[in-house]
LUMBA-463664 format. One record per residue: residue in one letter; z, x, y of N, C-alpha, C, CB in turn. Coordinates in steps of 0.05 Angstrom, whole numbers, always signed. Each point is the difference from the previous one (the first is absolute). Glycine has a CB too. Layout:
LUMBA-463664
residu,n.zz,n.xx,n.yy,ca.zz,ca.xx,ca.yy,c.zz,c.xx,c.yy,cb.zz,cb.xx,cb.yy
A,Z,X,Y,Z,X,Y,Z,X,Y,Z,X,Y;
...
END
This chain:
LUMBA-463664
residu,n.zz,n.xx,n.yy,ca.zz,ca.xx,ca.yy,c.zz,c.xx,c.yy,cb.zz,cb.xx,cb.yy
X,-623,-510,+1899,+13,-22,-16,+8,+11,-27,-28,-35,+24;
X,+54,+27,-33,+8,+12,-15,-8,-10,-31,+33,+10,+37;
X,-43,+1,-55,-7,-11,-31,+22,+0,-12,-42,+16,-8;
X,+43,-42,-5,+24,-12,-14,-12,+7,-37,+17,-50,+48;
X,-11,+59,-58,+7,+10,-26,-1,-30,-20,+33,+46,+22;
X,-52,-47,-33,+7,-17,-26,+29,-3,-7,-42,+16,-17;
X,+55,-38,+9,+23,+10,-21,-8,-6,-27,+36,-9,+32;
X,-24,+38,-52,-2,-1,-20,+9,-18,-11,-5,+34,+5;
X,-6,-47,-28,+10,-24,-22,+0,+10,-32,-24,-38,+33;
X,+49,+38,-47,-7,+9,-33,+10,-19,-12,+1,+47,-2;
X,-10,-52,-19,+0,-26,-11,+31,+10,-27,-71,-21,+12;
X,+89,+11,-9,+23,+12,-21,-2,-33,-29,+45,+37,+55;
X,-42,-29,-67,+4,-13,-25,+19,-9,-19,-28,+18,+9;
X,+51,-38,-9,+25,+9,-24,-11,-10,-21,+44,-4,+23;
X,-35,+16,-46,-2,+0,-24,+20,-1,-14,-31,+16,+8;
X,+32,-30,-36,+29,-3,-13,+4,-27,-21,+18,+24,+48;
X,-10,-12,-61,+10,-30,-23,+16,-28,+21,+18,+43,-52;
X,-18,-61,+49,+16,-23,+7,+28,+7,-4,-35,-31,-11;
X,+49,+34,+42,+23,-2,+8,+6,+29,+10,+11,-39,-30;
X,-28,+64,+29,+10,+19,+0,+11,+1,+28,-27,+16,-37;
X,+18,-27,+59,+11,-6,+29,-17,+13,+14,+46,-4,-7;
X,-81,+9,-2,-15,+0,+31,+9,-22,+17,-42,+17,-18;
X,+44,-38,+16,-9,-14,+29,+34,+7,+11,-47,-51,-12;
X,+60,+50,+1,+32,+15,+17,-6,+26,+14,+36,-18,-38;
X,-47,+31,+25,-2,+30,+16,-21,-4,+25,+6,+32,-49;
X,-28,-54,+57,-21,+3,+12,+22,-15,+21,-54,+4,-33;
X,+72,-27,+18,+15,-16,+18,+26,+21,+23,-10,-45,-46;
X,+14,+65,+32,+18,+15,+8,-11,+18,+17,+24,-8,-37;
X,-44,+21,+31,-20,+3,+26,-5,-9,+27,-12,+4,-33;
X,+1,-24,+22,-10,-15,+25,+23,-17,+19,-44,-5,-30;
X,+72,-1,+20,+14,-25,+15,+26,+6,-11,-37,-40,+5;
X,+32,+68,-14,+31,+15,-8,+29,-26,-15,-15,+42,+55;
X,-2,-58,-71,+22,-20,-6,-16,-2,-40,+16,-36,+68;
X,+8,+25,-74,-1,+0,-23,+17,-21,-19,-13,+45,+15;
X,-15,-66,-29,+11,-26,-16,+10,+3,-20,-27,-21,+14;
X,+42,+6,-22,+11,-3,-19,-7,-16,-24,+24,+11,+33;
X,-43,-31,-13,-6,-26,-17,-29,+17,-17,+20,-53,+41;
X,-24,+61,-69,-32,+0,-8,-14,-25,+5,+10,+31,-36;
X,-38,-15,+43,-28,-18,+1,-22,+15,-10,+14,-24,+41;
X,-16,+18,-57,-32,+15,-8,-21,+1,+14,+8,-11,-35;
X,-26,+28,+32,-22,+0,+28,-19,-16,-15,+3,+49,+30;
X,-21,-65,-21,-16,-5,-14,-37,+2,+10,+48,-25,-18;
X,-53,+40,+7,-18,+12,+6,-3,+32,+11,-3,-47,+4;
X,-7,+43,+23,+1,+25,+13,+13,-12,+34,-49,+29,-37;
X,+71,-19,+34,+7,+3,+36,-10,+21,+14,+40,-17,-6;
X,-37,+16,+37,-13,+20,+21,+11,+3,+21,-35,-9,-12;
X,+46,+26,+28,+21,+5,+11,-20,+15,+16,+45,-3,-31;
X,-40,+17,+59,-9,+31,+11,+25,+1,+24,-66,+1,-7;
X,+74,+36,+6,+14,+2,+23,-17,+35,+2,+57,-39,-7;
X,-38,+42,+43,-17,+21,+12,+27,+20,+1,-45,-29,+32;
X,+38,+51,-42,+22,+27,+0,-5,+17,+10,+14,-4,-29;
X,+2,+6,+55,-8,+26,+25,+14,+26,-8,-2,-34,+43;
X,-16,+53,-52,+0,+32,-6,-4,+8,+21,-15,+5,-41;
X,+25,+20,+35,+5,+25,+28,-35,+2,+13,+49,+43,-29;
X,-64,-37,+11,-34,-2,+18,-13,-28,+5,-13,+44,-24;
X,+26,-53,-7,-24,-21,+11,+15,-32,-12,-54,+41,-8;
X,+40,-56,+9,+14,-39,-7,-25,-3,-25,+19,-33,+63;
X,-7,+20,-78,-11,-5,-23,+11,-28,-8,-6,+51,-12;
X,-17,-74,-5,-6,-27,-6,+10,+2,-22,-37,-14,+23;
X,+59,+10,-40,+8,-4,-31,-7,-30,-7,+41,+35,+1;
X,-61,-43,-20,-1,-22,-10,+2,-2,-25,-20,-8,+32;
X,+47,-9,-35,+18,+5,-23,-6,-31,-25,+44,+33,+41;
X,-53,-18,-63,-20,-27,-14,+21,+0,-26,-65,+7,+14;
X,+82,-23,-20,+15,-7,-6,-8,-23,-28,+21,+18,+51;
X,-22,-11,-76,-17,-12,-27,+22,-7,-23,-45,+32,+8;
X,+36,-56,-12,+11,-12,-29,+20,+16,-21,-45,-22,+3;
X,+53,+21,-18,+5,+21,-22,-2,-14,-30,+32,+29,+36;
X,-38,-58,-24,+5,-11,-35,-38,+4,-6,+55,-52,+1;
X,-51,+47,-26,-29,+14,-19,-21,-24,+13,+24,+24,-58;
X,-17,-47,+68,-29,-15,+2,-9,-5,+27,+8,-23,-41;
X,+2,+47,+57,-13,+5,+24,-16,+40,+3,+44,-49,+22;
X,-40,+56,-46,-5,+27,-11,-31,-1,+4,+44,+6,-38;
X,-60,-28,+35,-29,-2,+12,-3,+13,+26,-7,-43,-23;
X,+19,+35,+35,+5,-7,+37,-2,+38,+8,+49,-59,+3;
X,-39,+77,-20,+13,+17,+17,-21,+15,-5,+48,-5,+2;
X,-58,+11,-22,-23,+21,+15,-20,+1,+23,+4,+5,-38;
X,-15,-31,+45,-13,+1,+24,+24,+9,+34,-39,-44,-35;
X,+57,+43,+30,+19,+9,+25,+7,+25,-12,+20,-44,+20;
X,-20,+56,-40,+3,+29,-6,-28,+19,+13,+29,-17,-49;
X,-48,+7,+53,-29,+14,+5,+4,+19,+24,-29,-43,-17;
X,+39,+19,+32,-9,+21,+27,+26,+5,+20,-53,-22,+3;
X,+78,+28,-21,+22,+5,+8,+0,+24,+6,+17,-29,-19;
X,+4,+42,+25,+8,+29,+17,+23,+2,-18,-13,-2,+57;
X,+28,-22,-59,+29,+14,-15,+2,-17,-19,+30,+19,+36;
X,-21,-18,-65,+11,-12,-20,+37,+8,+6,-53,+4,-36;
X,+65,-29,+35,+29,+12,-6,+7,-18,-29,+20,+12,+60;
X,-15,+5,-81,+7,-18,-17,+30,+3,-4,-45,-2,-19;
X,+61,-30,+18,+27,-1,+2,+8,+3,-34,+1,-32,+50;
X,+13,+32,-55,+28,+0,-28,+23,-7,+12,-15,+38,-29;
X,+23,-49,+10,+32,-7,+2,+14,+22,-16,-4,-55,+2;
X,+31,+66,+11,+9,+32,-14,+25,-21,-26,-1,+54,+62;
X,+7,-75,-56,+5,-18,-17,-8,-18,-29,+8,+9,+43;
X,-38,+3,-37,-16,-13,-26,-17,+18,-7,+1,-44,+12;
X,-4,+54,-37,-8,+15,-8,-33,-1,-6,+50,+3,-11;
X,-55,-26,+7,-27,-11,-6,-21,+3,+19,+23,-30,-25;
X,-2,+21,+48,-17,-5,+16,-11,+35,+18,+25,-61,+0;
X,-8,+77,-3,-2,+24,-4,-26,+16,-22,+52,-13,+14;
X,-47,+11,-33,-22,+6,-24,-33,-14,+8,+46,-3,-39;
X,-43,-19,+45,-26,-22,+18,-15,+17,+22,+32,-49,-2;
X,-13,+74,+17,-20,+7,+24,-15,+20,-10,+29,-11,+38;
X,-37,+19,-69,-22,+22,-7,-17,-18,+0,+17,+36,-28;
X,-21,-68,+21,-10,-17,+12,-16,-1,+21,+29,-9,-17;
X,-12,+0,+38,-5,+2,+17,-16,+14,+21,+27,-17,-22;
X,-11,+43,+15,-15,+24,+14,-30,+6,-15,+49,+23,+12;
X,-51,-31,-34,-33,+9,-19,-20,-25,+24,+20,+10,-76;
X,-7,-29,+70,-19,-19,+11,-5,+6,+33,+16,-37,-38;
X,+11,+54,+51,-22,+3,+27,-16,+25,+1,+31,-25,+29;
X,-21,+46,-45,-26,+22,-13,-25,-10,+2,+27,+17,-34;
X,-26,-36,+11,-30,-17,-7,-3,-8,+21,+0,-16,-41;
X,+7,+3,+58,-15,-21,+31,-3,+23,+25,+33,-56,-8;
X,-24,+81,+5,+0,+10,+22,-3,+24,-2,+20,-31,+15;
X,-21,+42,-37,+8,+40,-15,+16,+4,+14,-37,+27,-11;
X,+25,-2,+25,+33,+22,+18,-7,-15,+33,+1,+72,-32;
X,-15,-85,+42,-6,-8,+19,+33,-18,+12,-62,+1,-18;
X,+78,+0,+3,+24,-14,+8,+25,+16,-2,-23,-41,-14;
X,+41,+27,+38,+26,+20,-5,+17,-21,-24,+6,+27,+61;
X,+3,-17,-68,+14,-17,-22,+31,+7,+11,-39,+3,-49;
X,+59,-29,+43,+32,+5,+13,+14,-10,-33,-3,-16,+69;
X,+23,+30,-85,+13,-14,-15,+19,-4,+12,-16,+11,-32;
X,+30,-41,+23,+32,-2,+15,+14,-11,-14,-9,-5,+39;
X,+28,+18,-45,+26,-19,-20,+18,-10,+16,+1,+27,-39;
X,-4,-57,+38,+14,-14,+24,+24,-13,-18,-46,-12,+37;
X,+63,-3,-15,+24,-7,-13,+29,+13,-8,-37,-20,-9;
X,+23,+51,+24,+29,+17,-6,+39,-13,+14,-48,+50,+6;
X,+44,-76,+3,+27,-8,+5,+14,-11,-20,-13,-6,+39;
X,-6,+7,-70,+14,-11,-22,+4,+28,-14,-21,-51,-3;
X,+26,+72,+14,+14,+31,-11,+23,+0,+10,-38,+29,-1;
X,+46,-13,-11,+33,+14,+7,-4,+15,+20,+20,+3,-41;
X,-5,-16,+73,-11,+14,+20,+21,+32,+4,-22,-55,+25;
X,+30,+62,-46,+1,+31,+9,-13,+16,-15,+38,-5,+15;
X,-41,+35,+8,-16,+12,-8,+12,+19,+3,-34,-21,+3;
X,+21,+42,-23,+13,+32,+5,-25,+14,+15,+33,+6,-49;
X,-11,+18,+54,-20,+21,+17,-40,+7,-11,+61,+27,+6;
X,-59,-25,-34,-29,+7,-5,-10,-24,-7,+3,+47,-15;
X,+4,-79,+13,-18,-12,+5,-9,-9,+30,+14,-7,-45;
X,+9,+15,+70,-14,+1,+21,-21,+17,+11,+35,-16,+1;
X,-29,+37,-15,-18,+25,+7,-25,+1,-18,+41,+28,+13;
X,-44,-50,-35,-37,-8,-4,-7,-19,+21,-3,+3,-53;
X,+20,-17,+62,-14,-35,+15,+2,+20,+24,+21,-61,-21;
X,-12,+82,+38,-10,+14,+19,-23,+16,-5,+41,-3,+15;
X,-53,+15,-30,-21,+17,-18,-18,-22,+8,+22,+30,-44;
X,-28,-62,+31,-18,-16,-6,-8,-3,+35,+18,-25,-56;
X,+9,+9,+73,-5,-5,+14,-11,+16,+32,+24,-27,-36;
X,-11,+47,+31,-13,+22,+24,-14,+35,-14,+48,-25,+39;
X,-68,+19,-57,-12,+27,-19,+1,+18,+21,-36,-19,-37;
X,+30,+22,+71,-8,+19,+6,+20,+19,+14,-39,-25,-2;
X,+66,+19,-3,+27,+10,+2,+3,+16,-19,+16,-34,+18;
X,-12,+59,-24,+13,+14,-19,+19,+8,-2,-25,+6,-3;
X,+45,-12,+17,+22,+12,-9,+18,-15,-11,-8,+29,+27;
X,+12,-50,-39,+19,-16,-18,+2,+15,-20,-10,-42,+12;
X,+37,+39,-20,+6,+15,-29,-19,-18,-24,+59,+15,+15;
X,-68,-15,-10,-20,-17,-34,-2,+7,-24,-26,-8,+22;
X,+33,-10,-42,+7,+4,-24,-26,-14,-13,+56,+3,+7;
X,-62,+10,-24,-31,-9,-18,+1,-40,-9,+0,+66,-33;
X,-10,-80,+23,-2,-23,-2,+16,-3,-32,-47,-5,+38;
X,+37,+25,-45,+11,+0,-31,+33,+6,-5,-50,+19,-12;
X,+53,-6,+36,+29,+12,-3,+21,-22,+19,-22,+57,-3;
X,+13,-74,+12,+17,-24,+11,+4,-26,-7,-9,+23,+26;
X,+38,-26,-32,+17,-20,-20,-17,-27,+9,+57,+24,-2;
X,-67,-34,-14,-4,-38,+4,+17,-7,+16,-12,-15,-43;
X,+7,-7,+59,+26,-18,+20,+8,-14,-31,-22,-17,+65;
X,+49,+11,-54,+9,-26,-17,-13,-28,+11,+47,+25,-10;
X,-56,-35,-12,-7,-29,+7,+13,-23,-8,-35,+19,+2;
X,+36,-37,-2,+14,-24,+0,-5,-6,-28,-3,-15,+49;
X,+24,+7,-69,-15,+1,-26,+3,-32,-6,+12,+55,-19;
X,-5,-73,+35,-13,-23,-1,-23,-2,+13,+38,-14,-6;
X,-62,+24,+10,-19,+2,+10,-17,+4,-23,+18,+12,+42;
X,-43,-20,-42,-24,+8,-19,+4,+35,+0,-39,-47,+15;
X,+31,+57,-40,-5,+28,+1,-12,+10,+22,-2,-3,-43;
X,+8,+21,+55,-7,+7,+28,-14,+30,+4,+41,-32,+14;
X,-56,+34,+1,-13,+34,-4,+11,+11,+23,-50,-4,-23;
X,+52,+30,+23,+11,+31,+13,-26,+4,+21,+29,+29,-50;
X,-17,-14,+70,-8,+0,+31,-19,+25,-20,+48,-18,+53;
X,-45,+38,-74,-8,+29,-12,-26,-8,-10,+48,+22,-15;
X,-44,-52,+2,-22,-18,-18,-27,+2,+21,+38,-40,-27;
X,-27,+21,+54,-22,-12,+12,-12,+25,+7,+18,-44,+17;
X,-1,+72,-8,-13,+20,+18,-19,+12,-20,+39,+11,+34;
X,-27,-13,-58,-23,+12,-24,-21,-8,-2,+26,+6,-23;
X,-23,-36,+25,-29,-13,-2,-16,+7,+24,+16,-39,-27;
X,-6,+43,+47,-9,+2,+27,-26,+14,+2,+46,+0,+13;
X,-29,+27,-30,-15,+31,-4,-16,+2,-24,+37,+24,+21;
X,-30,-38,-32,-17,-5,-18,-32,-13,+2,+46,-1,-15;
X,-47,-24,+39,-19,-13,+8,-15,+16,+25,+25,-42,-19;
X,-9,+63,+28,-2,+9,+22,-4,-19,+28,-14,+34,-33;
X,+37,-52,+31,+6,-17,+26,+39,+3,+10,-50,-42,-20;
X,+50,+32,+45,+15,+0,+9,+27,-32,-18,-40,+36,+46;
X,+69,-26,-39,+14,-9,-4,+24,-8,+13,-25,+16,-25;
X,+41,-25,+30,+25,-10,+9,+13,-26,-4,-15,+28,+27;
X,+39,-22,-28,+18,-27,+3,+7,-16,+19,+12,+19,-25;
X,-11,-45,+16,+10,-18,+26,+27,-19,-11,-57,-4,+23;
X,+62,-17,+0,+6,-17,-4,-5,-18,+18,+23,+22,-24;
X,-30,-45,+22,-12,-15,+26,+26,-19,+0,-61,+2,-4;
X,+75,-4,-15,+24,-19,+9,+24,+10,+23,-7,-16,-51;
X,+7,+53,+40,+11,+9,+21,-9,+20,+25,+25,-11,-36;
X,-48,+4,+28,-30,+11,+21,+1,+31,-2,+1,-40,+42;
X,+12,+49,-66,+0,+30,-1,-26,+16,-2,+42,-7,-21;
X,-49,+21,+28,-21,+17,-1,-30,-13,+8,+30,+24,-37;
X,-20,-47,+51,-33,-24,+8,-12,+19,+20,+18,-59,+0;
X,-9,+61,+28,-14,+14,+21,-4,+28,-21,+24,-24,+53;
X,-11,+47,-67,-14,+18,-9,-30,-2,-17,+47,+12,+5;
X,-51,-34,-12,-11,-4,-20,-28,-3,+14,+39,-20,-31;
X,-31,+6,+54,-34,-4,+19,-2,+21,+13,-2,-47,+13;
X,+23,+66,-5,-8,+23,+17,-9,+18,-16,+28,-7,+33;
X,-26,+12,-61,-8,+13,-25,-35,-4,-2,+54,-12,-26;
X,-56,-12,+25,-20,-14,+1,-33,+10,+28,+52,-39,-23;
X,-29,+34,+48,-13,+6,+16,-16,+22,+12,+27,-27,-4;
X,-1,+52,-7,-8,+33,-1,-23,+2,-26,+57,+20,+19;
X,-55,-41,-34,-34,+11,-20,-18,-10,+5,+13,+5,-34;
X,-12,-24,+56,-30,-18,+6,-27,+8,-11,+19,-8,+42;
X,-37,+5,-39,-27,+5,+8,-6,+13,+23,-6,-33,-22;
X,+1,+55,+32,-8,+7,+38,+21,+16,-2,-18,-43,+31;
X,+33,+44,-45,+36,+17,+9,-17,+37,-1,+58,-45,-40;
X,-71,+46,+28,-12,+28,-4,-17,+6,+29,-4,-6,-59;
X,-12,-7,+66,-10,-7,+19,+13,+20,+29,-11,-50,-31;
X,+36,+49,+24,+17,+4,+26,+2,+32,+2,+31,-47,-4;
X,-21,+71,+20,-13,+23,+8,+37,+1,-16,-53,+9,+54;
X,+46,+29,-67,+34,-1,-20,+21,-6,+19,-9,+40,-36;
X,+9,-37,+64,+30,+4,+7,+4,-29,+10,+4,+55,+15;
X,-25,-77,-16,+8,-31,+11,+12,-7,-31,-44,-18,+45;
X,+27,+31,-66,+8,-11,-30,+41,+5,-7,-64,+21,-20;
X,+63,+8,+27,+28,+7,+1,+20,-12,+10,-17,+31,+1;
X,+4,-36,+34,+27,-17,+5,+0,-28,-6,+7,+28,+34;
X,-33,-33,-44,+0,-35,-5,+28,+1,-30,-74,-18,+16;
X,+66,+34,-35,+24,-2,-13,+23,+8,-1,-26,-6,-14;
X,+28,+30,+36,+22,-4,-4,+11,-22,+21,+0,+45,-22;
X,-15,-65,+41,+23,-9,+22,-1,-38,-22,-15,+39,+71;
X,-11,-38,-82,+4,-26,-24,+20,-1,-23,-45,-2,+7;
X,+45,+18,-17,+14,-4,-25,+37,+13,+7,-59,+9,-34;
X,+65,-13,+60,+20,+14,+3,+22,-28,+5,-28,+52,+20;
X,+44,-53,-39,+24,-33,+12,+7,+0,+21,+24,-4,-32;
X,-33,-21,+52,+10,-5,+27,+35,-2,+5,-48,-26,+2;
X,+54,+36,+16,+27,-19,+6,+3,-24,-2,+6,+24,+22;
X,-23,-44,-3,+5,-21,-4,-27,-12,-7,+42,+3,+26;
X,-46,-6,-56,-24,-12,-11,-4,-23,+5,+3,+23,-29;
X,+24,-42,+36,-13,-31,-4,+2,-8,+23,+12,-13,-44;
X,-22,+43,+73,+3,-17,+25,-33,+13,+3,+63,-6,+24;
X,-80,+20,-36,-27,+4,-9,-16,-18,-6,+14,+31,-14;
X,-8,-57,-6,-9,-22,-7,-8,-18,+29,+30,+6,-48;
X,-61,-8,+50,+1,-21,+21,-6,-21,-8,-6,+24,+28;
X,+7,-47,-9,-9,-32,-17,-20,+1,+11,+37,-34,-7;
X,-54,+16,-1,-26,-2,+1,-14,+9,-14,+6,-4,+29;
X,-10,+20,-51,-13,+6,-14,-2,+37,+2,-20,-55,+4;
X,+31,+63,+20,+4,+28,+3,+24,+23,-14,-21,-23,+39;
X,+16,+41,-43,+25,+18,-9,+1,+28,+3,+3,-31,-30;
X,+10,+36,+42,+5,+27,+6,+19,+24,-25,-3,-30,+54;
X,-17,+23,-74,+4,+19,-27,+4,+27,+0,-25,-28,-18;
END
């Protein structure tokens, strides 16, 4: 008789000032659609979906928290026994940007290094969507590290996007990566309005689990490279029901 394997469960966390667009990015995730109308969360929402990797299926339960200050009680007890912090920013607001040394201290404190930490500057559909060659060739760097051969140009040495200058003062893709390395956590951009970089962001996610070491080097190898590699057709991967083929 054959033994059926536990499935793994990690408990993921958003984090973020009010409005930065966790619950759009968890929404864009899960049901690949995206509102228009704001709603503030209030409290703590709870979501879980299951993401089938090349070895194994894994339980994401996606805990989705307040951002205005008088639910700021609330979050450390769901910070405790998380697996992932992702804390959001808006690349639009600057504040709310400056807020995730914040952020990130306080899941230090609830958790030390026991957590993967994700920064994300979401909202990149309010940038000037062109890009030149070396700012593609960092967001390929961020998003696939274990590729070397992109022409890559240092962080320091690549022009700011233009941003919308009717927009709140807005921070540089160079900013967030600094802070990144600075905190020593991971980073990337999204947009959940135009679902850019959502599936990378969980498969990013997924290749750092907990257990991912666990695996013998050459299951580790191909797990990243056959995860973190862009599907052809990504949004025929998405299953309903709560499944996804990330």
């Amino acid at each position: 008789m054959a033994i059926v394997s536990p499935l793994a469960k990690y408990k993921l966390v958003f984090l973020g000032d009010q409005s930065v667009g966790k619950t759009s990015i968890i929404t864009r995730f899960m049901y690949d659609k995206f509102d228009n109308t704001y709603q503030a969360t209030i409290g703590i929402d709870f979501l879980s979906k299951t993401m089938y990797l090349e070895d194994r299926t894994v339980r994401l339960q996606l805990w989705d928290t307040a951002g205005q200050e008088r639910f700021r009680s609330l979050i450390p007890s769901y910070i405790r026994d998380s697996s992932v912090a992702v804390i959001v920013y808006d690349v639009a607001n600057r504040q709310s940007f400056l807020n995730t040394s914040k952020w990130i201290e306080e899941v230090r404190t609830e958790r030390g290094s026991d957590v993967i930490i994700v920064l994300v500057g979401n909202k990149t559909d309010l940038v000037d969507k062109s890009i030149d060659p070396a700012v593609l060739s960092f967001y390929l760097r961020i998003l696939y590290p274990s590729i070397q051969e992109y022409n890559y140009m240092p962080a320091s040495s690549v022009k700011e996007h233009s941003r919308d200058s009717g927009q709140h003062e807005q921070v540089s893709i160079e900013e967030g990566d600094a802070k990144s390395r600075d905190f020593s956590i991971m980073f990337i951009e999204t947009s959940a309005k135009g679902g850019f970089n959502i599936k990378p962001l969980f498969r990013k996610i997924a290749a750092a689990l907990p257990g991912m070491e666990t695996l013998s080097s050459t299951k580790q190898e191909d797990m990243v490279d056959v995860n973190l590699k862009p599907t052809v057709n990504s949004s025929q991967g998405e299953q309903q029901g709560g499944g996804c083929s990330c």
